[in-house]
N, C-alpha and C positions, 0 to 999 in steps of 0.2 A: 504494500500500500504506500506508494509515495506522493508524493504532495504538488509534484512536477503539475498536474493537470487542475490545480488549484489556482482562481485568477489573479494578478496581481492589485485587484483593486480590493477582495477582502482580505488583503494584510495591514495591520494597525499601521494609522501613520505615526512617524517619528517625531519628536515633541517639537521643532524647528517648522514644521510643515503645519500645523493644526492651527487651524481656525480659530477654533475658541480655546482660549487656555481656560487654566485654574483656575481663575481669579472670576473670568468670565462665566464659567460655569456653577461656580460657586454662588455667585451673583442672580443669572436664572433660576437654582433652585429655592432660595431665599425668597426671590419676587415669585415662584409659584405657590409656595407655603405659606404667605402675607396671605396673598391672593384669594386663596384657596379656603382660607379661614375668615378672610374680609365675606366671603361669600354666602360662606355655611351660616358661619355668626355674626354676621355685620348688619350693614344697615341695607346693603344688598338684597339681603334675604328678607327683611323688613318691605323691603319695595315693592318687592313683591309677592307678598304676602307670602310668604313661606315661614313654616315654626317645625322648631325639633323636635314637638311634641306628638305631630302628627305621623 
């Protein structure tokens, strides 16, 4: 089983090449957990008319 017929676009890229670093990525999981919670529990969820109770 060798890996020869493996494409080279599903190998990880090298950290000089990538898009989004640490920092960045760090930063979108934080704004979706804000987010996520501003929604569930916010005034969001208030708007329109949704309750945890239901």
């Amino acid at each position: 089983m060798g890996c020869s017929n493996i494409s080279s676009e599903l190998h990880p890229t090298k950290p000089n090449e990538r898009i989004v670093g640490t920092i960045g990525y760090t930063l979108m999981m934080v704004a979706l957990t804000i987010a996520t919670s501003i929604f569930f529990l916010g005034w969001i969820s208030q708007i329109l008319g949704l309750s945890l109770f239901q």
